[in-house]
C-alpha positions as CSV (number, residue, x, y, z in Angstrom):
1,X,0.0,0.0,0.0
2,X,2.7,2.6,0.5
3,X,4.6,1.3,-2.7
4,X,1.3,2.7,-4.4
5,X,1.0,5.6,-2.4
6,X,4.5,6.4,-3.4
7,X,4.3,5.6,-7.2
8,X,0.7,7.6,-6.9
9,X,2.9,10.9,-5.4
10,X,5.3,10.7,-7.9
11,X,2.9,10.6,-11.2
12,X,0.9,13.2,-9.9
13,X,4.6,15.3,-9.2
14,X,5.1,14.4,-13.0
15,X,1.8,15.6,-14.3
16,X,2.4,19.3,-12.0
17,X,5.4,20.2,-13.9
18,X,3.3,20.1,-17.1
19,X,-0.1,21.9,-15.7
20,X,-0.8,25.4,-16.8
21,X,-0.3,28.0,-14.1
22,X,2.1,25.5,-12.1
23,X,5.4,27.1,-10.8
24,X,7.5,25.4,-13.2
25,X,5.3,26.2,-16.5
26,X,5.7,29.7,-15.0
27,X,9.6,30.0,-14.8
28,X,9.7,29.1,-18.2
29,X,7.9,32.8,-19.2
30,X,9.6,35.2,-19.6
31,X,8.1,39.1,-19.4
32,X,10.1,42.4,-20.7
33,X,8.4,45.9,-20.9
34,X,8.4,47.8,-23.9
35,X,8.7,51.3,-23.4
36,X,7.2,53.7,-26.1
37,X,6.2,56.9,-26.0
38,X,2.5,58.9,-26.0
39,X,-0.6,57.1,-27.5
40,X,-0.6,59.9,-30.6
41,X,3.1,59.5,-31.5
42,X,4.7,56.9,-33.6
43,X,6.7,55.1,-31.0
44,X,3.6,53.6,-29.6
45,X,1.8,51.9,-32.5
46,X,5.2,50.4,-34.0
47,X,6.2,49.0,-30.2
48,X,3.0,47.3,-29.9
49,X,4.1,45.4,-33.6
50,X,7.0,45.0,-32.4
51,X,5.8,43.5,-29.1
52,X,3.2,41.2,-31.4
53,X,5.9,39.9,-33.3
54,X,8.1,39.0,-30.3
55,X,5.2,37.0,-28.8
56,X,4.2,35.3,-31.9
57,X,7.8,34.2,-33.1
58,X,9.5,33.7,-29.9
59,X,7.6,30.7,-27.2
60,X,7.1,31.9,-23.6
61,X,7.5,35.5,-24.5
62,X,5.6,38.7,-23.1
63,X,6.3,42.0,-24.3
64,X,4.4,44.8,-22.8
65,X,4.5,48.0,-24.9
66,X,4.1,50.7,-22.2
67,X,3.1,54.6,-23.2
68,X,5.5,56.7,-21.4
69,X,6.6,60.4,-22.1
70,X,9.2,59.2,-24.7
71,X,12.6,58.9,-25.3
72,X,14.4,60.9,-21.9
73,X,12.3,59.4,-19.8
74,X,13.1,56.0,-21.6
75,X,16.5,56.0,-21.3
76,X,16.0,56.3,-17.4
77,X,13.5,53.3,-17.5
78,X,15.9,51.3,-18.6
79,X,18.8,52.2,-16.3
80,X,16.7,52.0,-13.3
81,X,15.3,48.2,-14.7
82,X,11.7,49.6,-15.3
83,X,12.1,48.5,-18.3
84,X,14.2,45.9,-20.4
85,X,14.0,47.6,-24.2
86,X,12.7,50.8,-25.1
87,X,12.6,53.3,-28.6
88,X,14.8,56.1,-28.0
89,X,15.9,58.8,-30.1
90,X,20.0,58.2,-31.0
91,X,21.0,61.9,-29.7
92,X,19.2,61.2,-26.6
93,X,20.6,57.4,-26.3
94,X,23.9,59.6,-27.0
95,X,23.7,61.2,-23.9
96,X,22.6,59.1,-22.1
97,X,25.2,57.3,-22.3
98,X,27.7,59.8,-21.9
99,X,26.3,61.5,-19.3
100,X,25.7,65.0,-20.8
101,X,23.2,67.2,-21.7
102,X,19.9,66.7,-20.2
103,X,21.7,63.5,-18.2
104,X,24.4,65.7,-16.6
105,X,22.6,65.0,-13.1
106,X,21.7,61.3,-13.7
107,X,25.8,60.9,-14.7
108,X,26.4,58.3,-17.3
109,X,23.3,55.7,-17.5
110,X,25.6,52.7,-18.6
111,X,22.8,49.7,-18.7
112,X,21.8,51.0,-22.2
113,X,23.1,48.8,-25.5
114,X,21.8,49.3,-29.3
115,X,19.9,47.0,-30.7
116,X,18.8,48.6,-34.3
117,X,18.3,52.1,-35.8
118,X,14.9,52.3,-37.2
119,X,13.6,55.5,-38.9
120,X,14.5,59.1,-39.4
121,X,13.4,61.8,-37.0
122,X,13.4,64.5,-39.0
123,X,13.5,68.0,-37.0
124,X,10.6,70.1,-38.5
125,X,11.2,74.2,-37.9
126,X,7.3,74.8,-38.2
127,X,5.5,78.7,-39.1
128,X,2.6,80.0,-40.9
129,X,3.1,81.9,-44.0
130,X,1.4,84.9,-42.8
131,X,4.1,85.3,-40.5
132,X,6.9,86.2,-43.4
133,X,9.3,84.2,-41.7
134,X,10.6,82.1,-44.5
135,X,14.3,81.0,-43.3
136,X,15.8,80.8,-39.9
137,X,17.8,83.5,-40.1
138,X,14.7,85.7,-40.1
139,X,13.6,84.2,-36.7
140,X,15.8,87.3,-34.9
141,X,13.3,89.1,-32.7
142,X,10.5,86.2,-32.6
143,X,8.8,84.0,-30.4
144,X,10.0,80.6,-30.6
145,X,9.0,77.3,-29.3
146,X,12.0,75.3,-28.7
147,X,10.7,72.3,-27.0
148,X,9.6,71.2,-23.6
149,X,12.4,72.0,-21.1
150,X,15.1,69.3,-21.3
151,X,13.3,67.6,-23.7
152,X,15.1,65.8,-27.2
153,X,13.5,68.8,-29.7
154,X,14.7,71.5,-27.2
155,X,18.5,70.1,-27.6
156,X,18.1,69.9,-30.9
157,X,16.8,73.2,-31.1
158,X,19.3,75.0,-29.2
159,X,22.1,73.4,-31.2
160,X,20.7,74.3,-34.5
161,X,20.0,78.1,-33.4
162,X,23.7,78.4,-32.0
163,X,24.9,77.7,-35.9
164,X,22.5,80.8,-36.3
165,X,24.0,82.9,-33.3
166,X,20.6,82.1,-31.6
167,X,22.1,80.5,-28.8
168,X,25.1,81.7,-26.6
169,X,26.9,78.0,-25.5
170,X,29.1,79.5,-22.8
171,X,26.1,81.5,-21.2
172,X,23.7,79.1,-21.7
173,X,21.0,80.7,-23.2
174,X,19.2,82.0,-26.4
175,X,20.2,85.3,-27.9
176,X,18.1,87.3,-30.4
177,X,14.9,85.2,-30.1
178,X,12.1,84.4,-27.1
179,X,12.3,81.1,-26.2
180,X,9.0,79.3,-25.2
181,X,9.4,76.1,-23.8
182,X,6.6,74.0,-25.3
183,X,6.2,70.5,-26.2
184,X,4.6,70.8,-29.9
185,X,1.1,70.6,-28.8
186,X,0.7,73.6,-27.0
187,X,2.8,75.3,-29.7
188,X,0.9,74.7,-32.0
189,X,-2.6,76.1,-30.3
190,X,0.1,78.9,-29.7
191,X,0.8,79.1,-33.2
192,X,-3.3,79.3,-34.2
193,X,-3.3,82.1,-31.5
194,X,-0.2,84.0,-32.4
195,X,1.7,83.5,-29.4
196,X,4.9,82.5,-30.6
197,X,6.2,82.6,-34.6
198,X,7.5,79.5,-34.9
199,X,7.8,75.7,-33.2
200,X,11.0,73.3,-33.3
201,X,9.2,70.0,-33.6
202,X,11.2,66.4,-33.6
203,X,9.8,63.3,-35.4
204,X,8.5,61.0,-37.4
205,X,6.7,62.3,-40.7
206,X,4.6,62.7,-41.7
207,X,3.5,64.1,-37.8
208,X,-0.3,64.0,-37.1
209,X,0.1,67.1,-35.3
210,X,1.7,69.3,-38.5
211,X,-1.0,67.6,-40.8
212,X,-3.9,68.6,-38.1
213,X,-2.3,72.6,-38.2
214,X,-1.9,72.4,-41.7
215,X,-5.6,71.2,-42.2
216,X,-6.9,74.8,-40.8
217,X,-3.6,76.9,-40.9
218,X,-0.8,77.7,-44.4
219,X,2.0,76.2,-42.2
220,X,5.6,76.2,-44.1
221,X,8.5,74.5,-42.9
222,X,12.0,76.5,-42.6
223,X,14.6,74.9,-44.3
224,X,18.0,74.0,-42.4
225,X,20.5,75.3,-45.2
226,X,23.6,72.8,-46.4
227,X,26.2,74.0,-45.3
228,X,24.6,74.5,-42.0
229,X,23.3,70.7,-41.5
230,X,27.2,69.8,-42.6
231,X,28.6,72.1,-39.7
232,X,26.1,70.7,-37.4
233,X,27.0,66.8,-38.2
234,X,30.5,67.6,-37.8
235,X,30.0,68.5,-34.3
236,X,27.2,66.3,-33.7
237,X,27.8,62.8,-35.9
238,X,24.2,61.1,-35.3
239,X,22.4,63.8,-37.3
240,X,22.0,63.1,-40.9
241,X,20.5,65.4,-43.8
242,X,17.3,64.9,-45.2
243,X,14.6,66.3,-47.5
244,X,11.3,66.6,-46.4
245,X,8.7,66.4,-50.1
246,X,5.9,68.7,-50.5
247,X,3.7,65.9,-50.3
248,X,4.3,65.5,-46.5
249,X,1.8,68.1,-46.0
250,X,-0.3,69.7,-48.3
251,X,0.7,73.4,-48.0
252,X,4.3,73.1,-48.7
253,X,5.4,74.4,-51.8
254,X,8.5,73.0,-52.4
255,X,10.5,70.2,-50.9
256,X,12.8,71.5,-47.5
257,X,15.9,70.6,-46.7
258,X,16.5,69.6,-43.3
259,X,18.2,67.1,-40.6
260,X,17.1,64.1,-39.0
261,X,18.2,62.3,-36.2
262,X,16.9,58.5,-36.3
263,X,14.4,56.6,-33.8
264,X,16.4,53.2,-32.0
265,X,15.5,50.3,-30.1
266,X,17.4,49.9,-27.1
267,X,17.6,46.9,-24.6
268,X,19.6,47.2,-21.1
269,X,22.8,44.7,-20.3
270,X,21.1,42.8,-18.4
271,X,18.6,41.2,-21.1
272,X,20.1,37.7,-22.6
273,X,21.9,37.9,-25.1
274,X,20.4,34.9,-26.7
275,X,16.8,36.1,-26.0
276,X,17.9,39.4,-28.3
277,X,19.6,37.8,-31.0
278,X,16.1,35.7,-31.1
279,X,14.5,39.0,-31.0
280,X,16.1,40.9,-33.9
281,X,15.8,37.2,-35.9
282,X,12.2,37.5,-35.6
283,X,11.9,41.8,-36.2
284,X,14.1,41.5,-39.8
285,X,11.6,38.6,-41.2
286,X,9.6,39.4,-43.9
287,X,6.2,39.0,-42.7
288,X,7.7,41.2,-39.5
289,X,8.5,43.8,-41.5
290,X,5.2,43.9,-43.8
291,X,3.3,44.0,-40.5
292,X,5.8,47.3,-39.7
293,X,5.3,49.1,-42.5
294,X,1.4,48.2,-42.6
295,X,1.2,49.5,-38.7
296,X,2.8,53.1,-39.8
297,X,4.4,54.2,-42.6
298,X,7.5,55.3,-40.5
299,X,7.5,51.2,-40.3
300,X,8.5,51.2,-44.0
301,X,11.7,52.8,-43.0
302,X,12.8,50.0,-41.2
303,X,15.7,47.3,-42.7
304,X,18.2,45.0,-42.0
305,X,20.5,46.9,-44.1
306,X,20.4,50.3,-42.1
307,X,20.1,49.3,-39.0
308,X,23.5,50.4,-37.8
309,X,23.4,53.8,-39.3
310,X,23.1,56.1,-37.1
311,X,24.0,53.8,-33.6
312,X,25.1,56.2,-31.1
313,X,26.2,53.7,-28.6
314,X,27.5,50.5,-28.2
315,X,25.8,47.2,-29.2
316,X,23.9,44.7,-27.2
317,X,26.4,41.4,-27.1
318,X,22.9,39.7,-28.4
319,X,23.1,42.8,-31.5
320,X,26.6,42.2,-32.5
321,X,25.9,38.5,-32.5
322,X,23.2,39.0,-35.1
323,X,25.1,41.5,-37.3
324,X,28.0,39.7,-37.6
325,X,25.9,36.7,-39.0
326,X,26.8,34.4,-36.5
């Protein structure tokens, strides 16, 4: 009778380790958080692809793409293990890494490693055409909206408007203009009211915001002149130049020359490697990628190909795995 009770214990011990919602079905899932940025931008709809195509292709996998207040606050996420991967502009993963700019008081945050470059954020300089203001040279004396305080747009703005003798470096602080510290919401309500001239504005295009303005307002975009973008990337290597076509939105009247930073996906030190070489397999298959550019045409951007152009800090060990075709 105990021999049975025995053999009984040990079958049912067998059967447990393959019951749903038992401790060792459990250990076997594994759970990372996504984080995106606001419900209206571009980083959340292509993170919740990306997070469906993680689950699909890789078993015992939960990705959780999180709305957050974007890239700065993302890079802090992921130092402080709030989160595991994250989209992150490439200036701001810059220094983040480093330790400067808007990070001089957090120091260096060191967890973060590259994982793939993604798309362009292009920096938009945005007015109306009954303002006049048709380059930014003519910006001397306005109102501008350079970006919520310590925010991405506002560094880039501050560094493109010192190329313009905008901005005093060793002072710290704008010259010649009135600097409003708005994220691009409030700017552009400000714009509609006449409360400031012009909006610095960083991202994905076409933005939803630009195409709202433009749908009641003759907004033009000021153009970031060559030799200008080609002083600015030799101090500051992850910009890029770019075009933005007329077609982006439907009161320009000529294409504009400007610069771009790009959108990343970053993941800390901490994640296995293994789990994201796996991940970057599954995000480069076809079918992942037709379900990227289906999701938002910033999506289309996205290849194998490019995706170390622009990488502004070092790779994840899982990353240089993958890209060296191993």
């Amino acid at each position: 009778m105990k021999r049975r009770l025995v053999l009984f214990a040990i079958v049912l011990a067998c059967v447990g380790l393959f019951l749903p919602g038992t401790e060792s079905t459990q250990a076997q899932v594994r759970r990372l958080s996504l984080a995106t940025g606001g419900v209206g931008g571009v980083y959340y709809p292509l993170g919740g692809a990306m997070a469906k195509i993680w689950m699909e292709k890789i078993p015992g996998l939960i990705v959780t793409a999180e709305a957050t207040g974007a890239s700065v606050m993302n890079a802090r996420l992921v130092h402080r293990g709030e989160a595991q991967l994250a989209l992150i502009q490439n200036d701001i993963a810059y220094y983040a890494f480093e330790g400067t700019e808007m990070f001089e008081a957090d120091k260096a945050l060191g967890k973060l490693r590259g994982m793939a470059v993604l798309y362009p954020e292009v920096i938009q300089i945005v007015t109306l055409k009954e303002t006049g203001i048709k380059t930014i040279a003519d910006l001397k004396g306005k109102r501008v909206a350079v970006g919520a305080p310590g925010s991405g747009t506002e560094a880039n703005a501050r560094q493109i408007l010192e190329l313009y003798g905008f901005y005093d470096p060793v002072a710290k602080r704008y010259t010649d203009i009135t600097p409003e510290f708005l994220a691009f919401a409030p700017a552009a309500a400000a714009l509609k009211d006449g409360k400031v001239d012009a909006a610095f504005l960083t991202a994905g295009i076409p933005t939803a915001a630009v195409i709202e303005l433009a749908a009641t307002h003759n907004v033009v975009l000021l153009p970031v002149e060559q030799d200008k973008a080609e002083a600015l990337m030799a101090r500051w290597p992850f910009y890029t130049r770019l075009t933005i076509p007329m077609r982006t939105y439907k009161t320009l009247e000529e294409d504009v020359p400007t610069v771009s930073v790009m959108a990343m996906l970053v993941a800390s030190v901490d994640v296995d490697a293994e789990l994201v070489y796996q991940m970057l397999q599954a995000l480069f298959l076809p079918e992942s990628l037709k379900l990227l550019c289906a999701t938002h045409v910033r999506g289309c951007d996205i290849q194998r190909e490019r995706a170390l152009e622009g990488m502004s800090i070092p790779l994840h060990p899982g990353a240089e795995r993958f890209y060296k075709g191993e």
